[in-house]
MARLOKOL-132362 format. One record per residue (C-alpha): residue number from 0; residue in three letters; x, y, z. Coordinates in steps of 0.1 Angstrom, whole numbers, plus 5000, padded with zeros to 4 digits. Layout:
REM residues N
   resi   resn     c1     c2     c3
    NUM    ALA      X      Y      Z
...
This chain:
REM residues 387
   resi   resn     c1     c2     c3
      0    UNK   7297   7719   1790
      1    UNK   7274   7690   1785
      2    UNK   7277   7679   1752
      3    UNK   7310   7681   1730
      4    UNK   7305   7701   1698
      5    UNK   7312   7666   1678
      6    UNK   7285   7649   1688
      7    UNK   7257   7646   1662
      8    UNK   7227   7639   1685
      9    UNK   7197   7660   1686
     10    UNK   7199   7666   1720
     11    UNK   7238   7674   1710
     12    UNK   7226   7699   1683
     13    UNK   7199   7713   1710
     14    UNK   7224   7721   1734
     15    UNK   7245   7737   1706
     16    UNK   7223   7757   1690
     17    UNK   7197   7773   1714
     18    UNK   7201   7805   1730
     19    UNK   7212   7793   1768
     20    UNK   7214   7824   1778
     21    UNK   7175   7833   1773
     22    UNK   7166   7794   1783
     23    UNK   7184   7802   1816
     24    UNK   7165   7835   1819
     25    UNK   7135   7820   1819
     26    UNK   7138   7789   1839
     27    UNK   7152   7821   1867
     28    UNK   7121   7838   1859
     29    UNK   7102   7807   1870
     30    UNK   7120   7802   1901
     31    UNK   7114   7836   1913
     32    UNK   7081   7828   1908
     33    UNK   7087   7801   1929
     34    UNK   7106   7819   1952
     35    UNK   7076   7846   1959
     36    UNK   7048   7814   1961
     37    UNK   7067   7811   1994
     38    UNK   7061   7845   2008
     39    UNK   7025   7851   1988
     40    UNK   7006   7825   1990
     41    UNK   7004   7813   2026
     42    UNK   6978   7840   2039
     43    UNK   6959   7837   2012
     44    UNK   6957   7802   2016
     45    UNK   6950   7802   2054
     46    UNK   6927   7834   2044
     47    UNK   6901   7809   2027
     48    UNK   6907   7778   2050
     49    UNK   6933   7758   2037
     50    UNK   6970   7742   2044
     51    UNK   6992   7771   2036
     52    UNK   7013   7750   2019
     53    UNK   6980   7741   1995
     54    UNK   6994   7770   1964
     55    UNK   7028   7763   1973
     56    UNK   7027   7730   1966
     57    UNK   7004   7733   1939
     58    UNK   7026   7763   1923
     59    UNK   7054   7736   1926
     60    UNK   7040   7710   1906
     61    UNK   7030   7736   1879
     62    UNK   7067   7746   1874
     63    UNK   7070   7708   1878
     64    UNK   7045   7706   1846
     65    UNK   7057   7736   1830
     66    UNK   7095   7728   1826
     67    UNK   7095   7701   1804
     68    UNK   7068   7717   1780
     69    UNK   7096   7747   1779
     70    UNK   7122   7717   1767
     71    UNK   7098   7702   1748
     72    UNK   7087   7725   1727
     73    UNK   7117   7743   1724
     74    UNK   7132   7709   1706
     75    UNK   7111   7711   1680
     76    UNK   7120   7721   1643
     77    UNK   7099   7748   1624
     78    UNK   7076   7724   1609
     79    UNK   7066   7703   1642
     80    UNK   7063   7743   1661
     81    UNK   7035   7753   1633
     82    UNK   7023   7717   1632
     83    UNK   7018   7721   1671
     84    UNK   7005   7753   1671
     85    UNK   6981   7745   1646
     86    UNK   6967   7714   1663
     87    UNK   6966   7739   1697
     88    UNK   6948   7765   1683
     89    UNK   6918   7742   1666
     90    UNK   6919   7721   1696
     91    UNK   6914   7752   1722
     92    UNK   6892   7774   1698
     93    UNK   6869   7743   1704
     94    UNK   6870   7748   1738
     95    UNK   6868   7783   1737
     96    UNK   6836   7781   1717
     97    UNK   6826   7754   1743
     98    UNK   6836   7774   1772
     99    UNK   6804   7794   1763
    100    UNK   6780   7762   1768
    101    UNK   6795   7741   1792
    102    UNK   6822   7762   1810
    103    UNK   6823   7774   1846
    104    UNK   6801   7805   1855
    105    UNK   6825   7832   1879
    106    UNK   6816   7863   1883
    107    UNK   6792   7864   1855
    108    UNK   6819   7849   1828
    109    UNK   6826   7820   1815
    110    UNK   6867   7815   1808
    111    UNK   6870   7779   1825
    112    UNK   6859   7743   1815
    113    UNK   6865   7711   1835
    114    UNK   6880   7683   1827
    115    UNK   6883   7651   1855
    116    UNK   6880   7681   1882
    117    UNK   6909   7704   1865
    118    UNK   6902   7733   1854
    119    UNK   6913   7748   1818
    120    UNK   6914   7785   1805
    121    UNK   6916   7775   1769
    122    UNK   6930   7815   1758
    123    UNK   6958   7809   1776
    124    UNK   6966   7782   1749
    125    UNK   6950   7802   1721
    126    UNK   6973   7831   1721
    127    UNK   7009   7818   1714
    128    UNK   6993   7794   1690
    129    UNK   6975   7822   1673
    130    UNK   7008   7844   1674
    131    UNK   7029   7814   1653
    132    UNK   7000   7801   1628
    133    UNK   6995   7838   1625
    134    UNK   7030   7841   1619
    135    UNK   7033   7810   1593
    136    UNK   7001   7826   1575
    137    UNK   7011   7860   1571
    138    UNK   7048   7851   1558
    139    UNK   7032   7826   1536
    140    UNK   7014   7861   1517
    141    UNK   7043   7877   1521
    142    UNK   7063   7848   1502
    143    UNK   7035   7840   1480
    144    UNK   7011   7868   1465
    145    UNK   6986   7846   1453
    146    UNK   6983   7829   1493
    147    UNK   6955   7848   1512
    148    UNK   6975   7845   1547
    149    UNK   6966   7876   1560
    150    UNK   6930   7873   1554
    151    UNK   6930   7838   1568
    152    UNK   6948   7850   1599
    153    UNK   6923   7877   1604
    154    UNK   6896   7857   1603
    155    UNK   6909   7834   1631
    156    UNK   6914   7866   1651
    157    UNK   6880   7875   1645
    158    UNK   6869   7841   1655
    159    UNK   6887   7840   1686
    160    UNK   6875   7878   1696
    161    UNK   6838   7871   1688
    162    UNK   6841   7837   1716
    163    UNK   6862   7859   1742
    164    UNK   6836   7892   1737
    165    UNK   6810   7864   1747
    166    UNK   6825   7849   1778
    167    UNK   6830   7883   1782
    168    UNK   6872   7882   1783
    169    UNK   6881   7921   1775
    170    UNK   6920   7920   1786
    171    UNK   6923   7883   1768
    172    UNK   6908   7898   1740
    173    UNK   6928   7932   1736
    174    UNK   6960   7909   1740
    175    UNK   6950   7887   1710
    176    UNK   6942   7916   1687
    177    UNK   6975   7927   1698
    178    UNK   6993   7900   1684
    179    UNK   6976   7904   1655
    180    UNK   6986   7939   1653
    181    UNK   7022   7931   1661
    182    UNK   7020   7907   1631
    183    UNK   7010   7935   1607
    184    UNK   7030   7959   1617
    185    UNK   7060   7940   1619
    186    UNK   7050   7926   1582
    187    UNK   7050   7958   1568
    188    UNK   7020   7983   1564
    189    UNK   7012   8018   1556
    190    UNK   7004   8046   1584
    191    UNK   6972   8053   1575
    192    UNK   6961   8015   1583
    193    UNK   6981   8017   1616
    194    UNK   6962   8051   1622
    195    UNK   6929   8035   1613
    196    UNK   6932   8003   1635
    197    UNK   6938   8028   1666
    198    UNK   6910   8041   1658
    199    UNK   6891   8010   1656
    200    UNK   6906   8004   1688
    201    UNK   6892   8033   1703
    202    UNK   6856   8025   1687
    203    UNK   6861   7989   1706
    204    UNK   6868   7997   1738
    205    UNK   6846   8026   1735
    206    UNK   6819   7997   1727
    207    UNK   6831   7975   1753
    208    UNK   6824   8003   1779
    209    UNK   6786   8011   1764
    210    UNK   6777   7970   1763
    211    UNK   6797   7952   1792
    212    UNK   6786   7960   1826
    213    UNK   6814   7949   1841
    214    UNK   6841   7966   1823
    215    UNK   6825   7996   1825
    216    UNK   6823   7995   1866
    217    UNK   6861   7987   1863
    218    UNK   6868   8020   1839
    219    UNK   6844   8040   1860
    220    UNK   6861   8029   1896
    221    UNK   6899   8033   1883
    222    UNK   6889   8069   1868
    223    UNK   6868   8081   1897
    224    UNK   6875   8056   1933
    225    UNK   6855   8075   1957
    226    UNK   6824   8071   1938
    227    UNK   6815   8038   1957
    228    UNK   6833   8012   1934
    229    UNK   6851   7983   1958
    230    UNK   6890   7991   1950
    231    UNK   6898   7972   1982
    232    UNK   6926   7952   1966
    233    UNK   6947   7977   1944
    234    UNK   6948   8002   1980
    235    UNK   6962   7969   1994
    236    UNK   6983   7962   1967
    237    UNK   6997   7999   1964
    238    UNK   6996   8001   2006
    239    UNK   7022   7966   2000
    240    UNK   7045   7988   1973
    241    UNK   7048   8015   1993
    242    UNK   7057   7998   2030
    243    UNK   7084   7980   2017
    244    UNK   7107   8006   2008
    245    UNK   7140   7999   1989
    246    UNK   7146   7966   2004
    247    UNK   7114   7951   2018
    248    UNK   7102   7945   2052
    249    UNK   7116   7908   2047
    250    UNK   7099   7873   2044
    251    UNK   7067   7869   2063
    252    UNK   7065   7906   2075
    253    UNK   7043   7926   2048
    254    UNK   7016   7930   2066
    255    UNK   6992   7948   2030
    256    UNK   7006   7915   2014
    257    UNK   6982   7895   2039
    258    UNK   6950   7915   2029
    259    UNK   6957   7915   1995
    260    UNK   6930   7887   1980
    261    UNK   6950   7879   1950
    262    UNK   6988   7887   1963
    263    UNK   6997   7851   1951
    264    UNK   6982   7854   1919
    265    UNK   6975   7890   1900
    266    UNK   6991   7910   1928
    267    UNK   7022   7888   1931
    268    UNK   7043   7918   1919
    269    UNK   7029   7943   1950
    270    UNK   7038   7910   1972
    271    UNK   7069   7910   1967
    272    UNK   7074   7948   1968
    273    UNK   7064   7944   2004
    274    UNK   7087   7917   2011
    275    UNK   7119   7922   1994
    276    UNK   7112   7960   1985
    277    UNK   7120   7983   1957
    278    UNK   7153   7974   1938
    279    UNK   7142   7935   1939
    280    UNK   7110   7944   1919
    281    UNK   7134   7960   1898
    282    UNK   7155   7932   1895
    283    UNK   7127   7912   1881
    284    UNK   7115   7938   1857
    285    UNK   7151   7936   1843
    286    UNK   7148   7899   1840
    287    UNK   7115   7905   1816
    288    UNK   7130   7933   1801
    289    UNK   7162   7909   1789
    290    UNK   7142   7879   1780
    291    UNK   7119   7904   1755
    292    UNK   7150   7918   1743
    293    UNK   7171   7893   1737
    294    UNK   7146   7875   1718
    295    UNK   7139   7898   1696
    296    UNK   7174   7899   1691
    297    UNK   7172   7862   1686
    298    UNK   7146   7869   1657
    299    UNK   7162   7892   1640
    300    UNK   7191   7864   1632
    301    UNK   7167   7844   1615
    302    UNK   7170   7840   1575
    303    UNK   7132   7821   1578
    304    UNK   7108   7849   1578
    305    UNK   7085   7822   1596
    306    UNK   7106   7820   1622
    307    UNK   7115   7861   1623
    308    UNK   7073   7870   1624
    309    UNK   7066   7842   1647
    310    UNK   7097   7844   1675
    311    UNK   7090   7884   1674
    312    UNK   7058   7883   1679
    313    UNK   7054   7855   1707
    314    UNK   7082   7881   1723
    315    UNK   7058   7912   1719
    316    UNK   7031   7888   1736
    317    UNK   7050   7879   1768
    318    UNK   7060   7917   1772
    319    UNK   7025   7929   1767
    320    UNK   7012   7905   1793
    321    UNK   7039   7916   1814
    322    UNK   7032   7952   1811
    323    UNK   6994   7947   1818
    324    UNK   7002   7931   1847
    325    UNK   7026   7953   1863
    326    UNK   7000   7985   1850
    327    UNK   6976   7966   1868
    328    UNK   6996   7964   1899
    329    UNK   7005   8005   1898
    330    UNK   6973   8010   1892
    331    UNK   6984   8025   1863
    332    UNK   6953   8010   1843
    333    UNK   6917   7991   1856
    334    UNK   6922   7957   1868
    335    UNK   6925   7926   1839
    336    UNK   6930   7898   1855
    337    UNK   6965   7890   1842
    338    UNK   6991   7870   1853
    339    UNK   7027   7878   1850
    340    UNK   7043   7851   1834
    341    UNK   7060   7825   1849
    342    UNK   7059   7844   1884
    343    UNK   7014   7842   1894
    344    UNK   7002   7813   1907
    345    UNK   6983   7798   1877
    346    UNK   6984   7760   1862
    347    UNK   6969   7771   1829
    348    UNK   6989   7799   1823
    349    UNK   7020   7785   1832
    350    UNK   7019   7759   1810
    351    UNK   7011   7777   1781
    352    UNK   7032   7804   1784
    353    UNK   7059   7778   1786
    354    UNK   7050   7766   1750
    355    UNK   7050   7797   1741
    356    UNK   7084   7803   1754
    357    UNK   7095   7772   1742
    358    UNK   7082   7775   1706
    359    UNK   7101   7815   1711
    360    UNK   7137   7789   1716
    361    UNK   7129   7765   1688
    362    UNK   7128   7791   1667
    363    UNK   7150   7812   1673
    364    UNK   7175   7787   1676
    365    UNK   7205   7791   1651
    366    UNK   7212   7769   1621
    367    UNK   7249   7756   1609
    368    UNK   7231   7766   1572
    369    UNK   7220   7801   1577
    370    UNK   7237   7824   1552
    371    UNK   7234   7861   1548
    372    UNK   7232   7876   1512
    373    UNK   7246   7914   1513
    374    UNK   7237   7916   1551
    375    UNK   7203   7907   1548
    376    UNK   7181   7878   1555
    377    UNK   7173   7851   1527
    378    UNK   7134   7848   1534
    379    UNK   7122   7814   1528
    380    UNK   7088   7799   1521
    381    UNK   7073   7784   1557
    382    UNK   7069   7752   1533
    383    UNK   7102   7750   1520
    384    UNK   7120   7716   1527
    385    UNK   7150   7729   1538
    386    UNK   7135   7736   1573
């Protein structure tokens, strides 16, 4: 126990009222990611010329960076999380858009921008803030008839598509207009609309295939791989799965882990298949699975519908990336370019997945004045006082 349940101090009331168990989930998460910098990275490192400590130590002060943005954020009330997702999201729709002018040219896209020799992936930042303003907008309509949320929201979505379509970004970009969707759907709509936006999602990637050269080679190489496209690094990666077995071939001794390209990064996951095997990888997948659920547990508490759209929906987002990744890593779908949260190597990422995470605690954090009227929720304005 750290702090007695008199005490009246915020960090008092923190302690009390945030959900330890998923803040200790995550902060596991992250040193597993640790934990498999130590067994990834080093090839890849000495692969390209450099210390193999060079990711490890750099992984380490990322967690170093990333841990107290978790705390941070997840201190804040409801007002200061949509106040700080709001300032985010203008702040890295800027860059975004800027991205397109000034950023970094690799592999024919544009997703990075420097800033005193640091690089910055400003979607990383724009999806949890987009998946709480979203949130704050839409329960704002719901609250309010007369407040056009929903068609503010979905103009930001289209705002942020139309900058990561030009980078080109397709997997950043399906995971945004997933939030989205998660937001309406979780809101409240009729079949037919959820019918109609899968087939607008059809139509898009349908479009992405006809007028991105690059996603199309990607599509065409994961559906047919001997017709000459380079799938070099998912054989590795699979080749890694598969040699480990149900306990791994131990620290050090994959030997696909050391011509994967990316085994500390997008491939961690087949890394540490080779290394610790089969039921540790499941282990992990557990740990994701429990964080998802319990928050969405955790938002289901919540008499603020604010805090219900926004806390479910930043949940949905870390699951989805999750699941791309690990799809990715099966070779279950084409290459993205995803990280699995908390556990690639990744400054950017990390950091804004922990305020992301950390926005997920603040608000699903329980208050002594929550009251349930015949079982249900009490929905409040997002601008009520009380909060």
């Amino acid at each position: 126990m750290m702090f007695s349940r008199a005490e009246k101090t915020p960090l008092a009331e923190w302690w009390w009222s945030i959900d330890r168990e998923l803040l200790g989930a995550l902060i596991l998460l992250m040193t597993c990611g640790m934990v498999l910098s130590f067994a990834a990275s080093p090839p890849v490192a000495e692969r390209i010329g450099l210390s193999p400590w060079f990711f490890i130590i750099r992984h380490a002060l990322f967690c170093l960076l990333a841990l107290p943005v978790l705390l941070g954020a997840s201190l804040m009330s409801h007002r200061q999380a949509r106040i700080a997702a709001l300032v985010t999201l203008v702040v890295s729709l800027v860059l975004l858009w800027a991205t397109l002018r000034f950023g970094t040219e690799v592999k024919g896209a544009r997703r990075w921008i420097s800033f005193a020799g640091q690089s910055v992936q400003p979607s990383e930042f724009v999806k949890p803030a987009f998946a709480v303003l979203g949130a704050w907008l839409f329960s704002e309509s719901m609250v309010h008839k007369n407040v056009p949320g929903k068609m503010l929201a979905t103009l930001i979505m289209l705002s942020i598509v139309v900058a990561l379509l030009l980078q080109p970004d397709i997997g950043q970009t399906a995971l945004v207009l997933a939030t989205w969707a998660s937001l309406l759907f979780i809101s409240g709509i009729s079949w037919w609309i959820i019918v109609g936006l899968a087939g607008a999602s059809g139509g898009l990637l349908f479009g992405a295939y006809l007028f991105f050269p690059h996603f199309s080679r990607r599509i065409d190489t994961f559906l047919n791989p001997e017709g000459g496209g380079n799938t070099y690094q998912i054989d590795r990666a699979l080749q890694s799965l598969l040699e480990g077995g149900w306990f791994g071939r131990g620290p050090g001794e994959s030997i696909a882990k050391k011509l994967i390209p990316d085994a500390h990064a997008d491939y961690v996951f087949s890394a540490a298949a080779g290394e610790f095997g089969i039921i540790f990888c499941m282990v992990l997948v557990s740990l994701i699975a429990f964080i998802v659920i319990r928050a969405m547990m955790g938002a289901q508490r919540q008499t603020s519908l604010f805090a219900r759209l926004a806390s479910s929906t930043l949940a949905i987002q870390f699951a989805m990336q999750s699941g791309i990744n690990l799809a990715v890593n099966l070779n279950l779908v084409p290459p993205k370019g995803m990280t699995l949260p908390f556990v690639s190597y990744g400054g950017t990422s990390m950091i804004a997945i922990a305020f992301g995470m950390g926005l997920m605690l603040a608000l699903t954090r329980t208050k002594p004045e929550e009251r349930m009227v015949t079982g249900l929720p009490v929905y409040k304005s997002a601008l009520a006082p009380a909060e």
